[in-house]
C-alpha positions in Angstrom: -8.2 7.3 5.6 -10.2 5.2 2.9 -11.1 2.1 1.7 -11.4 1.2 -2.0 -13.8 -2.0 -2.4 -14.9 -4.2 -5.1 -18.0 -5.5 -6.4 -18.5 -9.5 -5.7 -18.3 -11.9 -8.5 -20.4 -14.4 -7.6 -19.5 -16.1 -11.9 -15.9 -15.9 -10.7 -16.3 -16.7 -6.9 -15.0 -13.4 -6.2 -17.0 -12.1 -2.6 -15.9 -8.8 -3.3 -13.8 -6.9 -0.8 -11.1 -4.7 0.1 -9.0 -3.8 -2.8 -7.0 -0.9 -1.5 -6.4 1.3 1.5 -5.4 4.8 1.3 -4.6 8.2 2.9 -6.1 11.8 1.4 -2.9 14.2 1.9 -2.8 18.0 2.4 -4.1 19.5 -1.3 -6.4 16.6 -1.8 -3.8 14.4 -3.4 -4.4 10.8 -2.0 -1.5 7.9 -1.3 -2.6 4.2 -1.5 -1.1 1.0 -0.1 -2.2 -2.8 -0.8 -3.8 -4.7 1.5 -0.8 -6.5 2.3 0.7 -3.2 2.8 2.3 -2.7 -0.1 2.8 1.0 -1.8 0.4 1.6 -4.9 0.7 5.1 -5.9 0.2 8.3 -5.5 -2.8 9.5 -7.4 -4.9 13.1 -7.4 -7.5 12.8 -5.7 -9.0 9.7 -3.8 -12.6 10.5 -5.8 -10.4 10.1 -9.3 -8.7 6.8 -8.6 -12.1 5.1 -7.3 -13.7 6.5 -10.5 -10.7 5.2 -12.9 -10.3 1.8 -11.4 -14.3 1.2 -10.9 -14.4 0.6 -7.0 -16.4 1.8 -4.1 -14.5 4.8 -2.1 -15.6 4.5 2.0 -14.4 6.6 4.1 -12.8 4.9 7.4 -14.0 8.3 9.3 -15.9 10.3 7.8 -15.4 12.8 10.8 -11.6 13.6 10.0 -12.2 14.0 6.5 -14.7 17.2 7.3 
């Protein structure tokens, strides 16, 4: 599991946060919710989507992902 995050704002009053959650799936594909739990998409790799939408990817535990 993962975390996408944005940057703060501090022009727009924005402090940053949680943008996403999401899940990696077998064959690296990843699967992302809101974080009002609403479905996202379905994207191909968690790394990708983090890098095409600009936000921070954290890993929830890093553990599993090894």
């Amino acid at each position: 599991m993962f975390a996408l995050l944005r940057d703060a704002d501090d022009e727009q009053g924005d402090e940053g946060g949680v943008e996403l959650y999401g899940v990696q799936l077998p064959g690296g594909t990843a699967a992302t919710i809101t974080v009002k739990g609403r479905p996202h998409g379905c994207w191909s790799s968690s790394e990708r989507l983090a890098d095409r939408l600009g936000l921070h990817l954290v890993w929830l535990d890093p553990e599993i992902r090894r």
